[in-house]
C-alpha positions as CSV (number, residue, x, y, z in Angstrom):
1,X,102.7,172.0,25.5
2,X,104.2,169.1,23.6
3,X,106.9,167.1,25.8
4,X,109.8,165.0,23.8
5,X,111.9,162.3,26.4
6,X,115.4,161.5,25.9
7,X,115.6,158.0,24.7
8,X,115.4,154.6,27.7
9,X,115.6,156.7,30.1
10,X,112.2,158.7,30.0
11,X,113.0,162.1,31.1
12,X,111.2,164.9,29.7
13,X,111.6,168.1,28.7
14,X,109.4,170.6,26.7
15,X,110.5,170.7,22.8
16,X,112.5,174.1,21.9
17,X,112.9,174.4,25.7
18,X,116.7,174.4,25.6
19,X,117.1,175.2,29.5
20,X,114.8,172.4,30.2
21,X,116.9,170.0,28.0
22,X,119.8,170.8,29.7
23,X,118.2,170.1,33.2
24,X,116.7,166.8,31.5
25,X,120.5,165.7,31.1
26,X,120.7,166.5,34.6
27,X,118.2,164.4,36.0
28,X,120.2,161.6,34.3
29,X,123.5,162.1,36.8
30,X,122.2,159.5,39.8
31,X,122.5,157.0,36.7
32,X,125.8,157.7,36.0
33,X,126.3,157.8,39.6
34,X,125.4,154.1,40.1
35,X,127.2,153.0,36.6
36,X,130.4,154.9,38.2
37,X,130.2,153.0,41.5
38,X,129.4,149.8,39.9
39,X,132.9,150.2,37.5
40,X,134.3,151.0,40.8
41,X,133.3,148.2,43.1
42,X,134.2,145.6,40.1
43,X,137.9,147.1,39.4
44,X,138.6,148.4,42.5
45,X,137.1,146.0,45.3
46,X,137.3,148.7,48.4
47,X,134.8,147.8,50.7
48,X,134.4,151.6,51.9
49,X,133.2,152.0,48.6
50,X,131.1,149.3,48.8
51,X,129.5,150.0,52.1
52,X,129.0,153.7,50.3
53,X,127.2,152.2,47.4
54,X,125.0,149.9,49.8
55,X,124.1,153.1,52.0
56,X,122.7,154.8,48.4
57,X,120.6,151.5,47.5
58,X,118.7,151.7,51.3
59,X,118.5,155.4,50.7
60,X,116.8,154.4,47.7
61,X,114.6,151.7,49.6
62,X,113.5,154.2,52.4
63,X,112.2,157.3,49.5
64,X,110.4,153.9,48.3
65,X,108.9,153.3,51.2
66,X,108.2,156.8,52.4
67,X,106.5,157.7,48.6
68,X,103.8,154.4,49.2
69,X,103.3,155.6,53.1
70,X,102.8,159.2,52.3
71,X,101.1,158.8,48.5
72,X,101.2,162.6,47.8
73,X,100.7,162.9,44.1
74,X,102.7,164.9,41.9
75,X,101.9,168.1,40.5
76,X,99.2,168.9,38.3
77,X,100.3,168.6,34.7
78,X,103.4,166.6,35.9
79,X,105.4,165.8,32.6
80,X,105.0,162.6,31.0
81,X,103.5,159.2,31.7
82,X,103.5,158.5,35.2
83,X,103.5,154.9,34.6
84,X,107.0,155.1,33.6
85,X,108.4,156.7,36.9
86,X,105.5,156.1,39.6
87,X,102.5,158.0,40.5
88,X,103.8,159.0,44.1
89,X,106.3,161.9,44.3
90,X,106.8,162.7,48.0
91,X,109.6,162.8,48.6
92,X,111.6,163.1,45.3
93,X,113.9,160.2,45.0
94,X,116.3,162.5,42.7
95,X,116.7,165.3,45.1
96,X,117.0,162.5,48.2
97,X,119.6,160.5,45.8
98,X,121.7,163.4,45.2
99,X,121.4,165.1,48.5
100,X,122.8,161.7,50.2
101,X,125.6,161.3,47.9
102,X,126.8,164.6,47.9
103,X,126.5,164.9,52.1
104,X,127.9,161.4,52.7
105,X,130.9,162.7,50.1
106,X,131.6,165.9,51.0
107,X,132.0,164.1,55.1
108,X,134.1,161.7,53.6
109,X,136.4,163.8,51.8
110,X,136.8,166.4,55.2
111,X,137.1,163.7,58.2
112,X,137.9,160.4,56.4
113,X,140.6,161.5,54.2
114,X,144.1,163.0,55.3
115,X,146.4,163.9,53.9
116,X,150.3,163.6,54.2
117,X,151.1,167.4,54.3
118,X,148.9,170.1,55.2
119,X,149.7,172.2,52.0
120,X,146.7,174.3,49.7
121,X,146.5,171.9,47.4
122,X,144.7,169.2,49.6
123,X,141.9,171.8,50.9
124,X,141.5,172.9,47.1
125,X,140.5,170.0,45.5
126,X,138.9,169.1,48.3
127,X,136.7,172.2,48.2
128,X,136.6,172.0,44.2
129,X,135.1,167.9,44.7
130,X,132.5,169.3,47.3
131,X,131.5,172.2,45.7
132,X,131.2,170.0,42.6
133,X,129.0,167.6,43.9
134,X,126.8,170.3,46.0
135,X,126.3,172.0,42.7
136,X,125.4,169.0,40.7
137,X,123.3,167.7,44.0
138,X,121.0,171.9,43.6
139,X,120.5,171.3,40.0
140,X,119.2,168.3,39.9
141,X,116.9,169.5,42.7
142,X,116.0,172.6,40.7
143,X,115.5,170.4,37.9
144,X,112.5,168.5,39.4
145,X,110.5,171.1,39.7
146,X,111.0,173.1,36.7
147,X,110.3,169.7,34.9
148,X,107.0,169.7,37.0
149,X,108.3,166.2,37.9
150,X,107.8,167.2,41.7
151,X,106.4,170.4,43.7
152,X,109.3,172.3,45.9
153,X,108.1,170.4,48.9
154,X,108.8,167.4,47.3
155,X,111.9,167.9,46.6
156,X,112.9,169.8,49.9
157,X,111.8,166.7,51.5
158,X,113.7,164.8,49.5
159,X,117.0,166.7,49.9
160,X,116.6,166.9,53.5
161,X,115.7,163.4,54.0
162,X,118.7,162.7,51.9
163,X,121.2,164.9,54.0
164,X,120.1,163.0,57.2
165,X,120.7,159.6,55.8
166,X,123.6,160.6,54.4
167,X,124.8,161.9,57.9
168,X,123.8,158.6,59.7
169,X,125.4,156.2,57.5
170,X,128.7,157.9,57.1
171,X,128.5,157.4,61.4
172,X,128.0,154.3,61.0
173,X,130.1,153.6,58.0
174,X,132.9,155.5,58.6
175,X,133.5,156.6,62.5
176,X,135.8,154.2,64.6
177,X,137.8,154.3,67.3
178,X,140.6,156.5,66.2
179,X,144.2,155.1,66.6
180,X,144.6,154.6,63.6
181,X,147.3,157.2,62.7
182,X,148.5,159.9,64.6
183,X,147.0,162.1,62.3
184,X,143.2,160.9,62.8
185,X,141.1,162.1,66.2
186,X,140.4,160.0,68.3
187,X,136.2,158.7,67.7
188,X,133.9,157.1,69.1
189,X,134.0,152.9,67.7
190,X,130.6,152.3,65.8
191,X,129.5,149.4,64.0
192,X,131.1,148.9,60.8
193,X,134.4,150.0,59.9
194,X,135.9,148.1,63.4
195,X,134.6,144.5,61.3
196,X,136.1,145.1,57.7
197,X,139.3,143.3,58.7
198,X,137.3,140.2,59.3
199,X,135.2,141.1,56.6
200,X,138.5,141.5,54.0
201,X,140.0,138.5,55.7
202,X,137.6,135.8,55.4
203,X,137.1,133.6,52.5
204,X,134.6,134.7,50.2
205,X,136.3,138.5,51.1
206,X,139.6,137.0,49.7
207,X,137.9,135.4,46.7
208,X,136.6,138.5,45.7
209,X,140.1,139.8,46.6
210,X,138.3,143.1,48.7
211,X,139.9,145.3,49.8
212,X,140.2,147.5,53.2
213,X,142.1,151.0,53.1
214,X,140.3,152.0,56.4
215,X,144.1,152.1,58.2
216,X,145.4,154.3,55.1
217,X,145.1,158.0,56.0
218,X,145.2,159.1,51.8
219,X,144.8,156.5,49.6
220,X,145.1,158.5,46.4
221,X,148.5,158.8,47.7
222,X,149.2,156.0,48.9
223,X,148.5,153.9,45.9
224,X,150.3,156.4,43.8
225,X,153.7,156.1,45.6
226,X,153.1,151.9,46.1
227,X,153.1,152.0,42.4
228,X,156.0,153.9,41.6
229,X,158.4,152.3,44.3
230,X,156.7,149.2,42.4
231,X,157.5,150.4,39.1
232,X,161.1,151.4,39.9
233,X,161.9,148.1,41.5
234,X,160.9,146.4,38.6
235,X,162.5,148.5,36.2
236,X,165.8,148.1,37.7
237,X,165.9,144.1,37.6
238,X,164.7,144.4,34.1
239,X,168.5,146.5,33.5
């Protein structure tokens, strides 16, 4: 079987396969993942999302870890060169990549954010974001192995790995202690969000102008009606 690759990226798929071309393009969403939160972190400056980014990137560092620990090797007839992705595939960095970012999001999105009202609207697209991202997180998975990039075990591993990481960052990340409105329960304090202020407020966090939305129950809303109020006020001096 002759196997083509999709340009710098080296992910391949067998030619005329067109199910496995799809699933190639796939495999390519945990780098449009990084380039996303990259565009993020330089326009938007939140340190949530920074700390979210920086929980990926150890994620990242422990399947590197684990894969020269354990040094299972991949499948027979894996696809490619393995010189261009590693020779170790326990567990699979794709499924442990996706599997974190879509846990760690879809906790994020169901205790972190709340909103204003209680109306449908803010369950639906918050069940339409995290059934997005589980979705995207199983094909990539499934994509692995039908790309005989990785056994199932190897990617099982890698998604549940991924799911636990996921789970212990956001507690660390994102659980504090609680007042913050009196729409939020009441949490145990953990380790980071309590030190953003001085984190925000110091001086190299005010020359890189971050920013700290942890006391902002939606910030989708919030930054939508700041701008308008904005907008309005500056409309009417301009009449």
């Amino acid at each position: 079987m002759s196997w083509k690759n999709i340009g710098l990226t080296c992910v391949h798929f067998p030619e005329g396969d067109l199910v496995g071309k799809l699933l190639a393009y796939s495999s390519l969403t945990p780098i449009t993942i990084v380039v996303s939160f990259l565009t993020l972190i330089f326009f938007k400056r939140d340190i949530h999302t920074i700390f979210y980014f920086l929980g990926i990137l150890l994620n990242e560092s422990s399947n590197f870890v684990l894969k020269h620990v354990i040094k299972e090797s991949r499948p027979p007839g894996a696809a490619g060169n393995h010189s261009l992705y590693g020779e170790y595939g326990m567990p699979s960095s794709h499924a442990q990549f996706m599997a974190f970012f879509a846990t760690y999001l879809t906790l994020f999105l169901w205790i972190r954010i709340h909103s204003l009202s209680s109306g449908h609207m803010d369950v639906i697209w918050k069940a339409i974001a995290t059934f997005t991202a589980q979705v995207m997180a199983v094909i990539v998975c499934v994509s692995r192995v039908y790309l005989i990039y990785h056994t199932t075990s190897q990617v099982m591993w890698g998604a549940l790995i991924g799911i636990v990481t996921g789970c212990c960052w956001f507690i660390i990340v994102q659980v504090s202690n609680g007042n913050e409105t009196e729409n939020f329960e009441v949490m145990l304090q953990y380790f980071l969000t309590p030190v953003f202020p001085d984190i925000v407020c110091n001086p190299i966090g005010e020359f890189f102008m971050l920013r700290d939305c942890t006391l902002i129950p939606n910030v989708l809303w919030f930054e939508y009606t700041s701008m308008k109020s904005e907008a309005k006020t500056r409309l009417r001096k301009i009449r």
